[in-house]
C-alpha positions, 0 to 999 in steps of 0.5 A, a space after each residue: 747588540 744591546 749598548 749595555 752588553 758586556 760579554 767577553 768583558 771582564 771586571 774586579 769588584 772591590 768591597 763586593 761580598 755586600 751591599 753596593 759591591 755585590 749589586 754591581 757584580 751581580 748586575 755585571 755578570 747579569 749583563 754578561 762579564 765575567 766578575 771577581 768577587 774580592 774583599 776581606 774575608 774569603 768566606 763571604 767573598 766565596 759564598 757570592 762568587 757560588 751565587 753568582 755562578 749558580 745564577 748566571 753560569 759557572 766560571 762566570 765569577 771567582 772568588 780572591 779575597 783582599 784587602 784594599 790596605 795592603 798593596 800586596 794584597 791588591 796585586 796579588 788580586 791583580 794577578 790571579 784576575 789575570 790568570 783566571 780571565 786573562 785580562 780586566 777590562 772594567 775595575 770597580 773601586 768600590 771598597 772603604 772605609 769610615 772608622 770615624 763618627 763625630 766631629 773632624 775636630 776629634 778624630 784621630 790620627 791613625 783613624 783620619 789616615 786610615 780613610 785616606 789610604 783606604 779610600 784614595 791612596 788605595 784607589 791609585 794603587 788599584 790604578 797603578 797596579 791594573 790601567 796599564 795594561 787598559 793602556 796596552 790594548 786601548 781600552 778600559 774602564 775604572 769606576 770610583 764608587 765615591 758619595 754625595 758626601 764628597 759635595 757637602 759638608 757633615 758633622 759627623 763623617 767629615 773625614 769621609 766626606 773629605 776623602 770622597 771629595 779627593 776621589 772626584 779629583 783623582 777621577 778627573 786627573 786620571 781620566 785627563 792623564 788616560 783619555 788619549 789611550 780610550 781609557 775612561 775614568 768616573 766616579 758614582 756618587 750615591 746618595 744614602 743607601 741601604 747597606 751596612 756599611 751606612 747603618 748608622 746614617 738610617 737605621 735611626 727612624 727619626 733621622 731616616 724620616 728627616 732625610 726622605 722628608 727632603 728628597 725629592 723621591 721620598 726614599 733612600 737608595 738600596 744597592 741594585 739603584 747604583 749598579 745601573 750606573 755602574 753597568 753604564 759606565 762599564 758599557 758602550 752605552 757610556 763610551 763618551 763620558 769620562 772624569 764626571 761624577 755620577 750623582 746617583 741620590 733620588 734627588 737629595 742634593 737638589 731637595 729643599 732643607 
């Protein structure tokens, strides 16, 4: 059996009807488990969830649209995962939101918030709502897609970066907490990758060409870069790493400035 097998496995994807999200689901599913495609709108969510079967077979992936802002929403997710597959043995928490681009100094209220509860709060309900029954059956896993801006500073996502650096402590409480009952807990990392969600940080030429200048790998990330470290985390091949944080990044964060 491969280490990075995960037949009879099940896993809730959050924020992948795209990018980084979708990659790990489609990498998942690749490597055997059953995915649940989940974000805000239905149309996308079930057009990836049809992919994915097509690819890998049918019943492989469902489709339950959510949004990570409603605690009703999410277990209602919770729910219906349980009802199709009977259980969720991997949760991706990879859904989040940047409403801000500027300086911490100007951002507003209602907008610093909204990255908290979308990018923290939300993350723990999302552990509330679905480790409980990981701790019943002693076993589970729950990956925190957080960035590399959690361990610097920014003049213009700081806010972000702000609530990416909490993840990284949510992870290590939650995996102190839920170690005992075999219930590992990470966050991954990434670097700048190519995905909507971080259009504005490389779309810029100039801007991408000073990034890549100093990275040690001399190109940003694209999703399929981070779902290897998800699928890692997820399998055996990860059964004695928990509370750590992934730096997933072509070396950005040791490169020279």
């Amino acid at each position: 059996m491969s280490l990075f097998d995960l037949t009879g496995k099940s896993a809730v994807i959050t924020g992948s009807s795209r990018g980084i999200g979708k990659a790990i689901a489609e990498r998942m599913a690749e490597h055997g488990a059953k995915v649940v495609i989940s974000s805000r709108k239905a149309e996308a969510c079930d057009a990836v969830a049809a992919e994915i079967n097509q690819r890998f077979g049918q019943g492989c992936a469902i489709s339950v649209p959510a949004s990570i802002s409603s605690k009703d929403d999410l277990k209602r997710l919770t729910e219906t995962t349980n009802e199709k597959f009977g259980k969720i043995d991997i949760l991706v928490a990879n859904a989040a939101s940047n409403p801000h681009y500027g300086s911490t100094l100007t951002i507003s209220d209602e907008a610093f918030r909204k990255i908290l509860e979308n990018n923290v709060i939300a993350n723990n309900w999302l552990a509330q709502l679905v480790v409980p029954q990981m701790v019943e059956r002693k076993d589970g896993v729950f990956i925190i897609v957080s960035s590399i801006g959690g361990l610097r500073g920014s003049p213009v996502i700081g806010g972000y970066n702000v609530s990416k650096a909490a993840d990284f402590q949510l992870a290590r409480n939650l995996a102190v907490e839920l170690g005992p009952h075999n219930v590992r807990v990470n966050c991954i990392a990434p670097g700048l990758v190519r995905t909507d969600f971080a259009r504005a940080l490389w779309e810029d030429p100039e801007r991408l060409a000073r990034t890549t200048a100093t990275t040690p790998l001399r190109r940003i990330g694209e999703p399929d870069d981070i779902a290897g470290a998800a699928v890692f985390l997820a399998s055996a091949a990860g059964a004695f790493v928990t509370g750590q944080a992934i730096v997933v990044d072509g070396g950005s964060t040791i490169g020279w400035s």
